[in-house]
Backbone as XML, in Angstrom:
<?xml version="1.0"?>
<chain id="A" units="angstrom">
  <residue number="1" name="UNK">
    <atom name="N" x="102.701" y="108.679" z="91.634"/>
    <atom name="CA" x="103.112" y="107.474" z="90.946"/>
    <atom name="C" x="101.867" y="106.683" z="90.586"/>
  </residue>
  <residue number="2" name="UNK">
    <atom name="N" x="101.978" y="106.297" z="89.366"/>
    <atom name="CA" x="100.542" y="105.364" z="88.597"/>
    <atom name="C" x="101.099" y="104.177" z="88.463"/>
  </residue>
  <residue number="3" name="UNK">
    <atom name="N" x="101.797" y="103.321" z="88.643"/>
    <atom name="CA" x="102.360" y="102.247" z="88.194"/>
    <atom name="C" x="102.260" y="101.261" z="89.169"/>
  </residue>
  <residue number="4" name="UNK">
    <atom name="N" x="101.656" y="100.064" z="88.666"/>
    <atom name="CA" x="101.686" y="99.059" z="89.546"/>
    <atom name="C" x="102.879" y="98.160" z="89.388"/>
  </residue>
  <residue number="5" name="UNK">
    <atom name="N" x="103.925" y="97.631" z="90.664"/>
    <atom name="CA" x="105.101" y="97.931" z="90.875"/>
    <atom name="C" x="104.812" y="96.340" z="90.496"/>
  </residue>
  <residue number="6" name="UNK">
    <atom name="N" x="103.958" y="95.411" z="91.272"/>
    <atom name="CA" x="104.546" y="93.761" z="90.591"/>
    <atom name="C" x="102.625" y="93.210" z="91.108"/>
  </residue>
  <residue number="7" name="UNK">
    <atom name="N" x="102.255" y="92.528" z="90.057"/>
    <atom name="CA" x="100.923" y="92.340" z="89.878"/>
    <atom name="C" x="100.018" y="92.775" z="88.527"/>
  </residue>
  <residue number="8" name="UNK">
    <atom name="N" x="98.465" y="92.364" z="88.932"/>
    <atom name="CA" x="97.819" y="92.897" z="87.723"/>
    <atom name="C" x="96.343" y="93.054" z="88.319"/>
  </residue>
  <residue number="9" name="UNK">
    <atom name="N" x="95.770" y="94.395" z="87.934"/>
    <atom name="CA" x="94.491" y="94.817" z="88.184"/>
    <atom name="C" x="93.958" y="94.670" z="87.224"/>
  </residue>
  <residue number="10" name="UNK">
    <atom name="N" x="92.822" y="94.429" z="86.902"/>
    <atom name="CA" x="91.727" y="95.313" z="85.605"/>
    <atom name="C" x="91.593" y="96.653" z="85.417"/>
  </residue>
  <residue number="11" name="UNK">
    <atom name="N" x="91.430" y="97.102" z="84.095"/>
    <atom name="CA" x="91.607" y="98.148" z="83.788"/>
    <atom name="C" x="90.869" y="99.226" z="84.686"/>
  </residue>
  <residue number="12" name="UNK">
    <atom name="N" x="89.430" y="98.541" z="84.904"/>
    <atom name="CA" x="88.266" y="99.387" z="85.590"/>
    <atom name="C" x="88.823" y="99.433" z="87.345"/>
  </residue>
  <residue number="13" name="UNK">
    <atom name="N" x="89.591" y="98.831" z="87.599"/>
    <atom name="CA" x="89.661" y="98.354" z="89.423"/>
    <atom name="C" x="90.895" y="99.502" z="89.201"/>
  </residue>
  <residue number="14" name="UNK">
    <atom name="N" x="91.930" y="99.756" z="88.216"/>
    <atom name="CA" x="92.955" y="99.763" z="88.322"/>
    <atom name="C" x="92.423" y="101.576" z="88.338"/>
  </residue>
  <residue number="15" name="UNK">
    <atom name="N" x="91.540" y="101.878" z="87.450"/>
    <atom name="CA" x="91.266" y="103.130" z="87.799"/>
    <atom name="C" x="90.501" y="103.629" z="88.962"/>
  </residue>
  <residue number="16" name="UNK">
    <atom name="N" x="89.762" y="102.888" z="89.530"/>
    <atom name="CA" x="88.872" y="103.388" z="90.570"/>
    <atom name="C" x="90.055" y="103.444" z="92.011"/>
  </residue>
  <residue number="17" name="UNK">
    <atom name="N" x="91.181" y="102.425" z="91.901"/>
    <atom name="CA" x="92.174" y="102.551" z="92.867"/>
    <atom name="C" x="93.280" y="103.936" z="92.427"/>
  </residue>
  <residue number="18" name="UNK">
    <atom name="N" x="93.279" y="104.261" z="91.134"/>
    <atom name="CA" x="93.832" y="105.448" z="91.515"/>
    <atom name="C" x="93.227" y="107.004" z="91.579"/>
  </residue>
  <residue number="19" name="UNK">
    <atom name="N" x="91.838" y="106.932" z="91.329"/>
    <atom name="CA" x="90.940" y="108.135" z="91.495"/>
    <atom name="C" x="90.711" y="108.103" z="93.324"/>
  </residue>
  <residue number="20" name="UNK">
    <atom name="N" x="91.027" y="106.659" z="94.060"/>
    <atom name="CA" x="90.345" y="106.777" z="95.032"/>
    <atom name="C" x="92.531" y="107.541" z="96.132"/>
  </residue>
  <residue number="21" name="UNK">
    <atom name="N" x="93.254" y="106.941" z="95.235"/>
    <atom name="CA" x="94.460" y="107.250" z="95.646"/>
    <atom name="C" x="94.913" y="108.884" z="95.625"/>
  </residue>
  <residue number="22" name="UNK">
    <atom name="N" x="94.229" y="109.526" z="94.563"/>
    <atom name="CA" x="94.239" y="110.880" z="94.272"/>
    <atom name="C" x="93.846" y="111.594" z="95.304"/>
  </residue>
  <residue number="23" name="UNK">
    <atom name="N" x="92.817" y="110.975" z="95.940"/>
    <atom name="CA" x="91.944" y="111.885" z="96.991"/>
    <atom name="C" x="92.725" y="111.960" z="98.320"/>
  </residue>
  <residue number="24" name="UNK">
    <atom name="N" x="93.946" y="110.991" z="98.741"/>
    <atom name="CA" x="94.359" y="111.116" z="99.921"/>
    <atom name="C" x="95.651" y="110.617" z="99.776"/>
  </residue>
  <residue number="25" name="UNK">
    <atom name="N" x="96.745" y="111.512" z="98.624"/>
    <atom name="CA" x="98.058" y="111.274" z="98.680"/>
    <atom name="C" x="98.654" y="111.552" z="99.874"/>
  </residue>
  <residue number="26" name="UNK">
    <atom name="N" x="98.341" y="112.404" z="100.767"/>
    <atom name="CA" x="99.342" y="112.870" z="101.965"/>
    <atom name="C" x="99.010" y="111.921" z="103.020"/>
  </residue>
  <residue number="27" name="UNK">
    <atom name="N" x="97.833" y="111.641" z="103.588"/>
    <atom name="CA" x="97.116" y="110.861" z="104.267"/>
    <atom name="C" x="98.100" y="109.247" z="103.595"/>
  </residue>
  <residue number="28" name="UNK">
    <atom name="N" x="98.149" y="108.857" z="102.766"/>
    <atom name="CA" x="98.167" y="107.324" z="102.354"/>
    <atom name="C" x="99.866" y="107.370" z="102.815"/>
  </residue>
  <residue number="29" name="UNK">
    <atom name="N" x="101.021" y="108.562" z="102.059"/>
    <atom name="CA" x="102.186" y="108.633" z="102.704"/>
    <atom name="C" x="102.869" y="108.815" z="103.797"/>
  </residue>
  <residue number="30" name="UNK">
    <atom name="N" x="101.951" y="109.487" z="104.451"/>
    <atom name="CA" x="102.099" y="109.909" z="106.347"/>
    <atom name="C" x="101.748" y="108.228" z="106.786"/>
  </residue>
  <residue number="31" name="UNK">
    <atom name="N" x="100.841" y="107.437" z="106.157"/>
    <atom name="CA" x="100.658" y="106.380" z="107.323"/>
    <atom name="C" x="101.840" y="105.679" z="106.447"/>
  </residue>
  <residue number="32" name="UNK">
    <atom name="N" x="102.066" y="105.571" z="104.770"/>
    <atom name="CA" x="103.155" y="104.707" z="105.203"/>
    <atom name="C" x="104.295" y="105.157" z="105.526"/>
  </residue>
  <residue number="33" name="UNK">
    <atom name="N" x="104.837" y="106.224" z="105.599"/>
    <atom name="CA" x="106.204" y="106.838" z="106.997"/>
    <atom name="C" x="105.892" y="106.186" z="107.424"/>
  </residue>
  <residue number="34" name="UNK">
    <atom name="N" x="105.134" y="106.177" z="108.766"/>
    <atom name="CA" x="104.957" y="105.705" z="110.093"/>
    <atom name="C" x="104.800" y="104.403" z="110.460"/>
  </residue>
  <residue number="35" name="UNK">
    <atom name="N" x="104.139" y="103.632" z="109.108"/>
    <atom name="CA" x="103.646" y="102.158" z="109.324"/>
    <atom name="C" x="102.518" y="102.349" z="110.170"/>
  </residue>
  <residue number="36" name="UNK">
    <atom name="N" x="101.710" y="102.948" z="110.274"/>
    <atom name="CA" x="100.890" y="103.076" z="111.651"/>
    <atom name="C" x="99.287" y="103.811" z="110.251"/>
  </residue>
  <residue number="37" name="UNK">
    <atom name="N" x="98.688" y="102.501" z="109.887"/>
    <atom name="CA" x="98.114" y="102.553" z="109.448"/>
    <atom name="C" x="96.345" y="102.041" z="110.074"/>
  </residue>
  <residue number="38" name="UNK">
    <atom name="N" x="95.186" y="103.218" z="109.019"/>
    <atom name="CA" x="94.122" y="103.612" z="109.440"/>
    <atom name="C" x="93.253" y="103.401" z="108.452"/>
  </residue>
  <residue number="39" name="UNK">
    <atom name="N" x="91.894" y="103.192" z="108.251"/>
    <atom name="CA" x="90.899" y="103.130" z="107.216"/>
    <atom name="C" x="90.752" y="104.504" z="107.151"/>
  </residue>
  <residue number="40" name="UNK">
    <atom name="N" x="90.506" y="104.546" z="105.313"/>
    <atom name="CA" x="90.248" y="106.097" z="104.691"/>
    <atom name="C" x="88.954" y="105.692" z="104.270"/>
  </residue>
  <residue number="41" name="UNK">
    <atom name="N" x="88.265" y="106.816" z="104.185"/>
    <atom name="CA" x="87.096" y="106.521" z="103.838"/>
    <atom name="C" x="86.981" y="106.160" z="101.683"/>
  </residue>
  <residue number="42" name="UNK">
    <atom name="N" x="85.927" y="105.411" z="101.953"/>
    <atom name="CA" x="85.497" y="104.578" z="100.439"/>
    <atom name="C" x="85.421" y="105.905" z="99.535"/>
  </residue>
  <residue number="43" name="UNK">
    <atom name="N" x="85.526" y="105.400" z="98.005"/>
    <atom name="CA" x="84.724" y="106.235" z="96.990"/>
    <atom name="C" x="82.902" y="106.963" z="97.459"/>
  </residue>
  <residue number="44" name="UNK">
    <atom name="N" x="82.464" y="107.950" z="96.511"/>
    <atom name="CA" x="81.196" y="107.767" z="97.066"/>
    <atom name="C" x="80.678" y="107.641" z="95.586"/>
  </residue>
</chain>
């Protein structure tokens, strides 16, 4: 999913949040199942 649900990014933020979302779809959905959330590591 690419869509920001209620809000507004910049175009440039809005892509670097979903290149950085690409890298850890399973990771980002397992913590939110659980609610039991962890820092992923940054862009490099």
């Amino acid at each position: 999913m690419r869509e920001i649900v209620k809000g507004y990014l910049p175009n440039q933020t809005q892509k670097l949040v979903i290149e950085w979302a690409t890298l850890y779809p399973k990771k980002m959905l397992d913590m939110w199942n659980s609610q039991e959330f962890s820092k992923l590591p940054p862009l490099k």
